[in-house]
PDB file of N, CA, C and O in Angstrom, chain B, residues numbered from 101:
ATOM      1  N   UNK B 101      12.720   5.201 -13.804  1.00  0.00           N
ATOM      2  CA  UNK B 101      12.277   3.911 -14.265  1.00  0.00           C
ATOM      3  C   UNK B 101      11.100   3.477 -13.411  1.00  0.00           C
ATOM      4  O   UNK B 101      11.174   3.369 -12.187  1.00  0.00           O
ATOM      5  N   UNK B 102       9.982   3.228 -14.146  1.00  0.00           N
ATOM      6  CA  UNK B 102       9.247   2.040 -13.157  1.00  0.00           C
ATOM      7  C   UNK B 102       8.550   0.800 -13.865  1.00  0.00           C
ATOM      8  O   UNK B 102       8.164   0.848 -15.033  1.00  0.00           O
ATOM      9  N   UNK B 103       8.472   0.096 -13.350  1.00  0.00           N
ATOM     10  CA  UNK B 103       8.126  -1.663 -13.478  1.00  0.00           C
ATOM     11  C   UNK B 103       7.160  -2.177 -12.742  1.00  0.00           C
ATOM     12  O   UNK B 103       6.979  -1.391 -11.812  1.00  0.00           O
ATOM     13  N   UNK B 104       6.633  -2.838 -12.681  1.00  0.00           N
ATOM     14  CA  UNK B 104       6.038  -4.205 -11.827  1.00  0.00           C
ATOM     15  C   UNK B 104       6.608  -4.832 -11.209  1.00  0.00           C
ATOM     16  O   UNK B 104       7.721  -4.874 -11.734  1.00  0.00           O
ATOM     17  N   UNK B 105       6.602  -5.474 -10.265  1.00  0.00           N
ATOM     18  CA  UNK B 105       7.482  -6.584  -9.774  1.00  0.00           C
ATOM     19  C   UNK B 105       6.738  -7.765  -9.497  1.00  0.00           C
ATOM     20  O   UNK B 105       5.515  -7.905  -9.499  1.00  0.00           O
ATOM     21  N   UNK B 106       7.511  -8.482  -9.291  1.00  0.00           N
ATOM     22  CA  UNK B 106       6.850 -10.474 -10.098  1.00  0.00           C
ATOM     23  C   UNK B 106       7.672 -11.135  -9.314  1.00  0.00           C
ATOM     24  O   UNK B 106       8.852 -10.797  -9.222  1.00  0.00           O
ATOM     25  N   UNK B 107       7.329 -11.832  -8.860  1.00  0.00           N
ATOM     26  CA  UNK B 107       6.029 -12.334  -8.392  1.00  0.00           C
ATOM     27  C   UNK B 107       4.856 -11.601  -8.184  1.00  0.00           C
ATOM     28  O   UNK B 107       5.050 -10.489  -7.693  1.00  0.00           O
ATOM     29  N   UNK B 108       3.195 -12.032  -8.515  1.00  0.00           N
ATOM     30  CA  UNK B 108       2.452 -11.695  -7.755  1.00  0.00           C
ATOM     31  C   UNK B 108       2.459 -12.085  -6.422  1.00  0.00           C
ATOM     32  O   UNK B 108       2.342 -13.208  -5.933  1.00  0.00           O
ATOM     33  N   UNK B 109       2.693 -10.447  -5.641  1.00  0.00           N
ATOM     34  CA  UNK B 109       2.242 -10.876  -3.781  1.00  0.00           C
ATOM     35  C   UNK B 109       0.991 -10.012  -3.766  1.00  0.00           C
ATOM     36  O   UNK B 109       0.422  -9.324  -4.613  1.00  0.00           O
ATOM     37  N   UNK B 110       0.737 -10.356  -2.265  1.00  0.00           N
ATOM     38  CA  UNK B 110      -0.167  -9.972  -1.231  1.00  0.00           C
ATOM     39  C   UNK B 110       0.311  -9.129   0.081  1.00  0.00           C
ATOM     40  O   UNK B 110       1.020  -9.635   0.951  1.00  0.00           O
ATOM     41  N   UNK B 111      -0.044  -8.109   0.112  1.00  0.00           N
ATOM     42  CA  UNK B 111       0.527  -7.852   1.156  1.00  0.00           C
ATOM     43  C   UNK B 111      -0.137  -8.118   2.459  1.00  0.00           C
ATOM     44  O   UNK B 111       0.405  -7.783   3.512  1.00  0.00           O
ATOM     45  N   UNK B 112      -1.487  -8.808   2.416  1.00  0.00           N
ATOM     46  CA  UNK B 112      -1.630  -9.209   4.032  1.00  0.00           C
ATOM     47  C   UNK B 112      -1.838 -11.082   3.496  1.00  0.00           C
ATOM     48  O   UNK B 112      -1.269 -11.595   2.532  1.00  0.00           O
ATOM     49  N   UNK B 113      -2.450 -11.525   4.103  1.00  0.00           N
ATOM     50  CA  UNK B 113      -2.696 -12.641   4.273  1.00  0.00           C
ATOM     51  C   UNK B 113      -3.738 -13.621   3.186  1.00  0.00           C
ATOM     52  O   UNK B 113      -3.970 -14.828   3.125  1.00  0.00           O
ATOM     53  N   UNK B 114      -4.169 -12.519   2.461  1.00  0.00           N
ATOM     54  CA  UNK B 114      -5.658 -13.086   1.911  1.00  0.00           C
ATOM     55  C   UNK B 114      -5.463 -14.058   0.477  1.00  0.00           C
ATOM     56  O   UNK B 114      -6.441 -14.559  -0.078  1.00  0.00           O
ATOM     57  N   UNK B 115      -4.229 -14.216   0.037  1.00  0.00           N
ATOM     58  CA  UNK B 115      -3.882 -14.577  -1.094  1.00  0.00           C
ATOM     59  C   UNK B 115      -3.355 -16.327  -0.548  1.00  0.00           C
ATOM     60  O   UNK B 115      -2.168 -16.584  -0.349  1.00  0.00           O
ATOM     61  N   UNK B 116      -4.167 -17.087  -0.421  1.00  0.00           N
ATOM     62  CA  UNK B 116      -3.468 -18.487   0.263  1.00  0.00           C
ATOM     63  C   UNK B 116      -2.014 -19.023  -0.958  1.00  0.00           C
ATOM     64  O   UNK B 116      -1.824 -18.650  -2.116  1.00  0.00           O
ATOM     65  N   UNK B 117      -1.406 -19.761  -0.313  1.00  0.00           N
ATOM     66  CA  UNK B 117       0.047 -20.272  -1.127  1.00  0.00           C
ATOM     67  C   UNK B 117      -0.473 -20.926  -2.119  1.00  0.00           C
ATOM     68  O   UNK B 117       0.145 -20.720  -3.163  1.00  0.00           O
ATOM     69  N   UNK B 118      -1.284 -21.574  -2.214  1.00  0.00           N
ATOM     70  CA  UNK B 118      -2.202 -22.795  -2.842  1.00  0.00           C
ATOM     71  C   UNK B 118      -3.005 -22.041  -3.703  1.00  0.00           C
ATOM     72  O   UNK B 118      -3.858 -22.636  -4.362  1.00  0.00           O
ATOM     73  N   UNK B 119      -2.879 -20.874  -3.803  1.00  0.00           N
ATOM     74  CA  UNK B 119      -4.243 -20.216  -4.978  1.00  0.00           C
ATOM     75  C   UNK B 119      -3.730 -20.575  -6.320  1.00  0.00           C
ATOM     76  O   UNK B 119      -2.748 -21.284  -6.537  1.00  0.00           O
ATOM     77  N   UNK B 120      -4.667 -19.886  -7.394  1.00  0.00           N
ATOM     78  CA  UNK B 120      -4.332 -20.611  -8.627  1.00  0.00           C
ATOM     79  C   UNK B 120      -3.703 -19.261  -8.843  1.00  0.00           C
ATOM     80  O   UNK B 120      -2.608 -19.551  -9.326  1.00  0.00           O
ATOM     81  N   UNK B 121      -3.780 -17.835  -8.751  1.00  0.00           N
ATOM     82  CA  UNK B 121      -3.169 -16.761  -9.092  1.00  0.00           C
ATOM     83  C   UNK B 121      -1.474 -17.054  -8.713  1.00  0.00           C
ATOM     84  O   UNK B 121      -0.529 -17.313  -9.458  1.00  0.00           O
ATOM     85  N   UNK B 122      -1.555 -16.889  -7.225  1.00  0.00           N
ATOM     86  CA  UNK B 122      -0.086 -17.741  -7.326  1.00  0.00           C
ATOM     87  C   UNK B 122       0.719 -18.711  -8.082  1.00  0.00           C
ATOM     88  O   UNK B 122       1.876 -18.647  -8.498  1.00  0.00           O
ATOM     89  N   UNK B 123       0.023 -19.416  -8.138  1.00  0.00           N
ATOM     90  CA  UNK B 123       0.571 -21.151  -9.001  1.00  0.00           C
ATOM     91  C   UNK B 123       0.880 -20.332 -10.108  1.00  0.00           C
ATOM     92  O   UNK B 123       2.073 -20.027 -10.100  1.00  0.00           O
ATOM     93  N   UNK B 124      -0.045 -19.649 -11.496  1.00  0.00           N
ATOM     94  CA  UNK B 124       0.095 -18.864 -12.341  1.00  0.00           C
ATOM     95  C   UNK B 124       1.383 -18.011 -12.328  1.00  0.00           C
ATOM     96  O   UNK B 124       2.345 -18.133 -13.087  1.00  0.00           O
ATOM     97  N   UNK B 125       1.224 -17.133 -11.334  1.00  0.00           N
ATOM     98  CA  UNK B 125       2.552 -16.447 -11.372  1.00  0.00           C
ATOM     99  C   UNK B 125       3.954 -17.160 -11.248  1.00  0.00           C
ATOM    100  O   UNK B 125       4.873 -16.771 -11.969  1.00  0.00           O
ATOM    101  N   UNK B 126       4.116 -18.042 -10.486  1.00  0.00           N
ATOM    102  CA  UNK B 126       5.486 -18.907 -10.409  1.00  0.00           C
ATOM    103  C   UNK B 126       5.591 -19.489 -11.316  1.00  0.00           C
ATOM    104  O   UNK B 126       6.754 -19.760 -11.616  1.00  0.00           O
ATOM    105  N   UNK B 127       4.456 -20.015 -12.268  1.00  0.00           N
ATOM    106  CA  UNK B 127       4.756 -20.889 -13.845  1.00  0.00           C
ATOM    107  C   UNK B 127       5.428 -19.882 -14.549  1.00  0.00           C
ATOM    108  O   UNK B 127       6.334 -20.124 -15.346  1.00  0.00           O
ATOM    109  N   UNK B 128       4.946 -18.573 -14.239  1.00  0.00           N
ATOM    110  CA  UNK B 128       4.999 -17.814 -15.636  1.00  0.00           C
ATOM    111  C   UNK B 128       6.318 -17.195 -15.221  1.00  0.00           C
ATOM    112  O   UNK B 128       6.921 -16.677 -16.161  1.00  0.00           O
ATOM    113  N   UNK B 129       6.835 -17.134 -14.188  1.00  0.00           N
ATOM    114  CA  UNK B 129       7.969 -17.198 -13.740  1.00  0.00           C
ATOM    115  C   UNK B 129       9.477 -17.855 -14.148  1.00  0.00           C
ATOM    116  O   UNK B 129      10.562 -17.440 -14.555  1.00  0.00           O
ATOM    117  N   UNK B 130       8.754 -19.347 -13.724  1.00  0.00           N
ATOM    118  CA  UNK B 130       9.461 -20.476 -13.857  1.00  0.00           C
ATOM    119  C   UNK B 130       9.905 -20.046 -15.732  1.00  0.00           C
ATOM    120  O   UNK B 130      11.004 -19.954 -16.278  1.00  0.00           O
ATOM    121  N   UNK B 131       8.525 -19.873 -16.261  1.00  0.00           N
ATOM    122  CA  UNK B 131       9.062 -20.002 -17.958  1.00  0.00           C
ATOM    123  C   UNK B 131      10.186 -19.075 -18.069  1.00  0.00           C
ATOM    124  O   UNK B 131      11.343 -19.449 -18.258  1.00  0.00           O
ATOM    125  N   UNK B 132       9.714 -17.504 -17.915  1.00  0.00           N
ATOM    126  CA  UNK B 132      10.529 -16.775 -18.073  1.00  0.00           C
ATOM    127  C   UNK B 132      11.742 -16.919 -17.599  1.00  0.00           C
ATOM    128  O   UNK B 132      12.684 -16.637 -18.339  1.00  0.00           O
ATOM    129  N   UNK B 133      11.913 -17.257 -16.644  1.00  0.00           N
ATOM    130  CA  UNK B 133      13.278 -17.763 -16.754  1.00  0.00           C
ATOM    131  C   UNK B 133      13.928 -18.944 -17.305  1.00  0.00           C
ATOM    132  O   UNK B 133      15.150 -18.860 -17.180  1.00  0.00           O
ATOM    133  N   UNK B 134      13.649 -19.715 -17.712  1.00  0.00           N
ATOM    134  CA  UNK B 134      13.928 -20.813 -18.555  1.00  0.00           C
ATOM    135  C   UNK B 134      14.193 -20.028 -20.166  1.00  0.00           C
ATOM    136  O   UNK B 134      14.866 -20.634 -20.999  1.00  0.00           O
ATOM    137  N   UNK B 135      13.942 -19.442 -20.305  1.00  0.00           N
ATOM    138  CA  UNK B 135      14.100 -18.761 -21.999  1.00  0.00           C
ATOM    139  C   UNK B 135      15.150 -17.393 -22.092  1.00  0.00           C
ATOM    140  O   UNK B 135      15.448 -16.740 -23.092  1.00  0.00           O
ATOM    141  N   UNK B 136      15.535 -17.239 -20.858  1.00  0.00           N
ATOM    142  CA  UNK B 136      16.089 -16.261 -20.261  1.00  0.00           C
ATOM    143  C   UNK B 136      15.808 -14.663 -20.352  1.00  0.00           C
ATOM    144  O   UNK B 136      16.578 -13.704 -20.397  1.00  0.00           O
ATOM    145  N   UNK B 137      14.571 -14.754 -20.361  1.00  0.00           N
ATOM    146  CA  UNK B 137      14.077 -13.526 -20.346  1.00  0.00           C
ATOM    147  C   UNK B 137      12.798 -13.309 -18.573  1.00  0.00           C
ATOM    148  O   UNK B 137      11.576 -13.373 -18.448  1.00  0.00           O
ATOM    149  N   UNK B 138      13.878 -13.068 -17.620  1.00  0.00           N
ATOM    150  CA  UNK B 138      12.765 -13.626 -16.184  1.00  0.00           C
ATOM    151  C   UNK B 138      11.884 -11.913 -16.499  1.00  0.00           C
ATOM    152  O   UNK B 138      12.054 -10.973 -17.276  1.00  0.00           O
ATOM    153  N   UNK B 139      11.137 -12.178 -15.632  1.00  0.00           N
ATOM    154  CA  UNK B 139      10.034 -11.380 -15.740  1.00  0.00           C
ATOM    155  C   UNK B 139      10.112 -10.830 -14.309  1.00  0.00           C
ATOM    156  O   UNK B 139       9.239 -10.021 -13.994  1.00  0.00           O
ATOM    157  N   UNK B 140      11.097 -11.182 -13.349  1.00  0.00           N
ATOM    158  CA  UNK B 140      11.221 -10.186 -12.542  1.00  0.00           C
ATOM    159  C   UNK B 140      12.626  -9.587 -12.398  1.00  0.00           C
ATOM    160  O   UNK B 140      13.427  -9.928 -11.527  1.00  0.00           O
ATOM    161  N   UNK B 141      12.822  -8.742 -13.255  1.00  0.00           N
ATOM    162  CA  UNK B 141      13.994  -7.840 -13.203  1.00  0.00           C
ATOM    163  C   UNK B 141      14.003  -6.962 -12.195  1.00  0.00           C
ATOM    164  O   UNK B 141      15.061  -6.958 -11.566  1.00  0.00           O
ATOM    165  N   UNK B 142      13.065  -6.111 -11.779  1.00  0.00           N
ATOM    166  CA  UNK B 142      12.622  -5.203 -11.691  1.00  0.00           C
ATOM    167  C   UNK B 142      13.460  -5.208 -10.006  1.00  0.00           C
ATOM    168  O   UNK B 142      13.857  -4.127  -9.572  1.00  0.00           O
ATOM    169  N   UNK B 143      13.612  -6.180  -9.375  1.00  0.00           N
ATOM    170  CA  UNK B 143      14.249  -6.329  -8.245  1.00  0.00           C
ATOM    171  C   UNK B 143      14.884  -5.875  -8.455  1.00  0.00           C
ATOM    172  O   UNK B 143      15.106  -5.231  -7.430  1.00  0.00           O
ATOM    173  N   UNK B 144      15.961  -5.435  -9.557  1.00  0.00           N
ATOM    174  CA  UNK B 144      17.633  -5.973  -9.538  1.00  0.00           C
ATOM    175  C   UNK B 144      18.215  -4.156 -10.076  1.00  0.00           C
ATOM    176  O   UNK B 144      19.289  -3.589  -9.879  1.00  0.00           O
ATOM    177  N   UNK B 145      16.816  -3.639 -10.870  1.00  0.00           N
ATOM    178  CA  UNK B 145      17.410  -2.535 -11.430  1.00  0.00           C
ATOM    179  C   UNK B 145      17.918  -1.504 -10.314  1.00  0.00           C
ATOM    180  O   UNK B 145      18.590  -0.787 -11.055  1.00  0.00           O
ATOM    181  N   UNK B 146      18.050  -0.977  -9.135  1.00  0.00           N
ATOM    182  CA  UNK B 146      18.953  -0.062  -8.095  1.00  0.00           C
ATOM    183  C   UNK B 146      20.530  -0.610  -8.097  1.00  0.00           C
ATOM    184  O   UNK B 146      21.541   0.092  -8.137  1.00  0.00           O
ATOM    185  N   UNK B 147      20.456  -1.984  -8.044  1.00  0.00           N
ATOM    186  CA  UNK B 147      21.896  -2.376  -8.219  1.00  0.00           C
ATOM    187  C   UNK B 147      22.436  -2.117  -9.657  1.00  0.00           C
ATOM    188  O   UNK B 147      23.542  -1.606  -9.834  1.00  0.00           O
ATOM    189  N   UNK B 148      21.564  -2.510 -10.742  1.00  0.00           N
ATOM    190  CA  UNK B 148      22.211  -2.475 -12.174  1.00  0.00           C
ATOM    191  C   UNK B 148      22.795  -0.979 -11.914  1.00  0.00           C
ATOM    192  O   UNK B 148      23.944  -0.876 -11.486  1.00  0.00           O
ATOM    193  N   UNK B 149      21.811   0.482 -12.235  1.00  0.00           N
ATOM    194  CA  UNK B 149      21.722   1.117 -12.533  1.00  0.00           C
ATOM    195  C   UNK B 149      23.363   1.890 -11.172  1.00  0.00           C
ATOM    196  O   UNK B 149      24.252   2.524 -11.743  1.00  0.00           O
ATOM    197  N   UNK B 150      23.460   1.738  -9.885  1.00  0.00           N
ATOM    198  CA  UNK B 150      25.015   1.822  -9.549  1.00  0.00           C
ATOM    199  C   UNK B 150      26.284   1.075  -9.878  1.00  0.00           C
ATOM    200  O   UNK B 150      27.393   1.398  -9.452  1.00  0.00           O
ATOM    201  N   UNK B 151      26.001  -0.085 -10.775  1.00  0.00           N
ATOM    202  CA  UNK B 151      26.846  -1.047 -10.987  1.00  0.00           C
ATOM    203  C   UNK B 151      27.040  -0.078 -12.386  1.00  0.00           C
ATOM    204  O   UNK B 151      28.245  -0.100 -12.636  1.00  0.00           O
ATOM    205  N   UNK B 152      26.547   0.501 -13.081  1.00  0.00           N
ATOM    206  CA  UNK B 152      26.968   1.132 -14.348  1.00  0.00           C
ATOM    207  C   UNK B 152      26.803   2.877 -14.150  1.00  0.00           C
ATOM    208  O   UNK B 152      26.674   3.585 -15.148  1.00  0.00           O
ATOM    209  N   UNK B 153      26.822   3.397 -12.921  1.00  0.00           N
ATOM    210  CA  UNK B 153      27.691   4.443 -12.223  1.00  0.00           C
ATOM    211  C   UNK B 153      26.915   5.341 -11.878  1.00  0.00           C
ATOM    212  O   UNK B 153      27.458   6.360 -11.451  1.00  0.00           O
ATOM    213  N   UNK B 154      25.350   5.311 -11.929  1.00  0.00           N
ATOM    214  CA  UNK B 154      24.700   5.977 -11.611  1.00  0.00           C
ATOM    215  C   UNK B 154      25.019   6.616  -9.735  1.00  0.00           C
ATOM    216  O   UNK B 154      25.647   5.837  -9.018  1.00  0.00           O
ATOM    217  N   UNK B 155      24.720   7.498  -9.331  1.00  0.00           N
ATOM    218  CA  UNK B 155      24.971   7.870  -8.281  1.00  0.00           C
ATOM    219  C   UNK B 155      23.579   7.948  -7.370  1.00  0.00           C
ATOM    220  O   UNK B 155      22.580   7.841  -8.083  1.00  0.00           O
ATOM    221  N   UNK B 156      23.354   8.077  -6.258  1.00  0.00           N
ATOM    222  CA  UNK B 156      22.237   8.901  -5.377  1.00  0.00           C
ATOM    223  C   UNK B 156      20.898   7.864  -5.658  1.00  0.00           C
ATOM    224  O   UNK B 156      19.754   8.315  -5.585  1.00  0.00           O
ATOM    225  N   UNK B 157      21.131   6.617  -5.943  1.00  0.00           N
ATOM    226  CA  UNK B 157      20.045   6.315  -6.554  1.00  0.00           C
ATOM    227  C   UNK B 157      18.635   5.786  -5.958  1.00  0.00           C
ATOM    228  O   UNK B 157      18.491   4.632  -5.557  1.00  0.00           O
ATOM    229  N   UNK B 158      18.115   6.284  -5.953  1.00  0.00           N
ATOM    230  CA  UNK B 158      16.914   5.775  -4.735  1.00  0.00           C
ATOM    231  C   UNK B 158      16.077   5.268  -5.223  1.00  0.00           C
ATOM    232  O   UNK B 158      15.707   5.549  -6.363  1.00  0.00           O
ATOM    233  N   UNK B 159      15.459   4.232  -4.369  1.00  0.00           N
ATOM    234  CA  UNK B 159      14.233   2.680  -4.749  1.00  0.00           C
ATOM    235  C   UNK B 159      12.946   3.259  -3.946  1.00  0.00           C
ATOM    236  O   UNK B 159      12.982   3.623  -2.771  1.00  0.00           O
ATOM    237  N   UNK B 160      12.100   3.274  -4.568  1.00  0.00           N
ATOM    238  CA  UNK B 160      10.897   3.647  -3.651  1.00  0.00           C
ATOM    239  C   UNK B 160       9.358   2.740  -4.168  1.00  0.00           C
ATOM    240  O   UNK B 160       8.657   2.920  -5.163  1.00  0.00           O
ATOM    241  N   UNK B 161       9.245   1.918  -3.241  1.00  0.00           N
ATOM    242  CA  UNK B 161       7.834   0.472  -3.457  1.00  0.00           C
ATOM    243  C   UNK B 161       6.848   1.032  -3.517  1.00  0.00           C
ATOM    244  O   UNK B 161       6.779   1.982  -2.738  1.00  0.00           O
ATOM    245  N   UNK B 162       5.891   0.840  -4.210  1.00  0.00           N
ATOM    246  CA  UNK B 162       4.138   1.153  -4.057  1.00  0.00           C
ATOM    247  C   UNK B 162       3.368  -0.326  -4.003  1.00  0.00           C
ATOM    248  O   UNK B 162       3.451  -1.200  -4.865  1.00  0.00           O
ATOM    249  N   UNK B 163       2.735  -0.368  -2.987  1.00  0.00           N
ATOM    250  CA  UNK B 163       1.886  -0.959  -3.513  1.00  0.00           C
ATOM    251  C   UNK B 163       0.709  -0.031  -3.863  1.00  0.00           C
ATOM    252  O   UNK B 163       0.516   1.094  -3.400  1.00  0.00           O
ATOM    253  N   UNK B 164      -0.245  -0.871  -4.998  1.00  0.00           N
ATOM    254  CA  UNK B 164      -1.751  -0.671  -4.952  1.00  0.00           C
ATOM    255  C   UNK B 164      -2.783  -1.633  -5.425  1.00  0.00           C
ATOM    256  O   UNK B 164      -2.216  -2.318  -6.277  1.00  0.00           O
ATOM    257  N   UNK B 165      -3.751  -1.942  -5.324  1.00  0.00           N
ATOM    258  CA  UNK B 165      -5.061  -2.679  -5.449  1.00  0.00           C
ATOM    259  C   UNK B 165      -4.950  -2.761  -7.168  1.00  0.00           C
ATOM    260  O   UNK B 165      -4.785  -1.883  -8.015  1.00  0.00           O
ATOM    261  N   UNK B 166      -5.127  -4.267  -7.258  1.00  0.00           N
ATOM    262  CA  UNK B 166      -5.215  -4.356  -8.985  1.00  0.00           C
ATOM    263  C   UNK B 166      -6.963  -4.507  -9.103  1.00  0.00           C
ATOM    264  O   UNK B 166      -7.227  -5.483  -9.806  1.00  0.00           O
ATOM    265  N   UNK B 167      -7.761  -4.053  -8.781  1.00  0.00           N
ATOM    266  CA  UNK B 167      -9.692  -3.996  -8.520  1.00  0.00           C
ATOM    267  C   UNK B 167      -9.906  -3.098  -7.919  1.00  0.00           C
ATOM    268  O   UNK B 167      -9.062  -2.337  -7.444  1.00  0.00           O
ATOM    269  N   UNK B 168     -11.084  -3.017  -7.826  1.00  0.00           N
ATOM    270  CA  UNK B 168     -11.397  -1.703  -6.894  1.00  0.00           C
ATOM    271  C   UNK B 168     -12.469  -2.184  -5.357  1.00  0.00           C
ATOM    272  O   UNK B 168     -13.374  -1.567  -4.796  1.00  0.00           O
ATOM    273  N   UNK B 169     -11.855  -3.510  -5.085  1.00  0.00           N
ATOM    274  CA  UNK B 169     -12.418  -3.637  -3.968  1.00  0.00           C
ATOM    275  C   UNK B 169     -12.053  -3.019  -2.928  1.00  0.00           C
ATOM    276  O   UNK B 169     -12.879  -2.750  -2.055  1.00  0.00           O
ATOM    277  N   UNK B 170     -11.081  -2.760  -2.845  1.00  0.00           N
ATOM    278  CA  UNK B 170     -10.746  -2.192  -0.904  1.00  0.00           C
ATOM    279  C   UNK B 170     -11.977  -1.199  -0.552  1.00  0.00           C
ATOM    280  O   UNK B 170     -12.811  -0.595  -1.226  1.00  0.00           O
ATOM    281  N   UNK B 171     -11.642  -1.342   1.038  1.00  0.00           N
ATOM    282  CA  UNK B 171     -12.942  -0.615   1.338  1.00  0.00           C
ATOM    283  C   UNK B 171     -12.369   0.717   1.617  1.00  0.00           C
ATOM    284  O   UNK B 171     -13.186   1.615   1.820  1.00  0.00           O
ATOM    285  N   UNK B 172     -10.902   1.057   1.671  1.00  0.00           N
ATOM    286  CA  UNK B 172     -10.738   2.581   1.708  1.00  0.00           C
ATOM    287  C   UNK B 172     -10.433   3.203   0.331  1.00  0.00           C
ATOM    288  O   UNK B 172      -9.699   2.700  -0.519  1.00  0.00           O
ATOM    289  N   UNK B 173     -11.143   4.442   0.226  1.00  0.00           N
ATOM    290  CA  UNK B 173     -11.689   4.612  -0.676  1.00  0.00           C
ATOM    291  C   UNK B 173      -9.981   5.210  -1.808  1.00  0.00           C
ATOM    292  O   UNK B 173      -9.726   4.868  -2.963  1.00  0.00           O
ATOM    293  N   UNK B 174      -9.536   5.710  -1.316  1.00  0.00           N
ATOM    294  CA  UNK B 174      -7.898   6.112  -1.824  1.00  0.00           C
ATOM    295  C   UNK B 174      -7.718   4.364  -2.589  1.00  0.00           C
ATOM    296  O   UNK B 174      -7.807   4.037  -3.773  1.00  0.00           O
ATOM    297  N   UNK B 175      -7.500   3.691  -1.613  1.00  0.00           N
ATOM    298  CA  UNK B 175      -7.035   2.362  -2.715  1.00  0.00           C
ATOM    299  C   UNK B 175      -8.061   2.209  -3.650  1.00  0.00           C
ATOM    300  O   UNK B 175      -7.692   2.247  -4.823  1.00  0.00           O
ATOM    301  N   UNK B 176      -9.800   1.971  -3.343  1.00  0.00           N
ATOM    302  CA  UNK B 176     -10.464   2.173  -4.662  1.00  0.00           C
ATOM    303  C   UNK B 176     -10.200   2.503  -5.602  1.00  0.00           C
ATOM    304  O   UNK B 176     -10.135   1.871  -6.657  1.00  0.00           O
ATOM    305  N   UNK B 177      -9.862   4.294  -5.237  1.00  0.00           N
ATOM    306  CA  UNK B 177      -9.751   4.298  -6.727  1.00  0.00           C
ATOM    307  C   UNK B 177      -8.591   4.511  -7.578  1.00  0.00           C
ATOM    308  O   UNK B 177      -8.632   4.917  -8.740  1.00  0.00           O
ATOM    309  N   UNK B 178      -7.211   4.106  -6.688  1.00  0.00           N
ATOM    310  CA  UNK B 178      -6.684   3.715  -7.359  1.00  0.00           C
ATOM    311  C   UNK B 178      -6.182   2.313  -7.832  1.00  0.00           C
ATOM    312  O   UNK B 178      -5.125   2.114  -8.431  1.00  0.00           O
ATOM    313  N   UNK B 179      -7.210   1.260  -7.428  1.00  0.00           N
ATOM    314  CA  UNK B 179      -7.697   0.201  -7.897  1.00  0.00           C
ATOM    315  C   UNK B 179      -8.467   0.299  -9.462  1.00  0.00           C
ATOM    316  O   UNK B 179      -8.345  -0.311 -10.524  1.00  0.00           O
ATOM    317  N   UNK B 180      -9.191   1.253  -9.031  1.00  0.00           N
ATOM    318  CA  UNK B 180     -10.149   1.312 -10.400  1.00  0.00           C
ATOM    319  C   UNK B 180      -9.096   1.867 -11.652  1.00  0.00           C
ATOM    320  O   UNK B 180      -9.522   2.014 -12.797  1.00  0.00           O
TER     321      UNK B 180
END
């Protein structure tokens, strides 16, 4: 399985609490869960997937660059 996960983060600092990308993501958040369809599942699937008997099951995070700004060139291009 793979997903997205939602909230939009940052992994260093550069994304202030106060941005509008943030604000965006917690609305769109907030909705999705209000209609009961949240938009961040994606946390939860290692537990679902042993809770219905899967065995050995391993979680493994990526981040990567949604642009192709970074200046090392590996995140470029897989930014781009």
């Amino acid at each position: 399985m793979a997903d997205i996960c939602f909230p939009v983060q940052c992994d260093d600092e550069s994304m202030p609490k106060d941005s509008t990308l943030r604000n965006w993501a917690d609305l769109l958040l907030a909705g999705t869960i209000k209609i009961g369809r949240p938009i961040n599942s994606a946390k939860d699937y290692k537990q679902q997937l042993e809770k219905a008997g899967f065995t050995n099951v391993v979680e493994q995070k990526f981040i990567w660059p949604q642009n192709r700004w970074p200046r090392d060139s590996k995140m470029k291009e897989l930014g781009t």
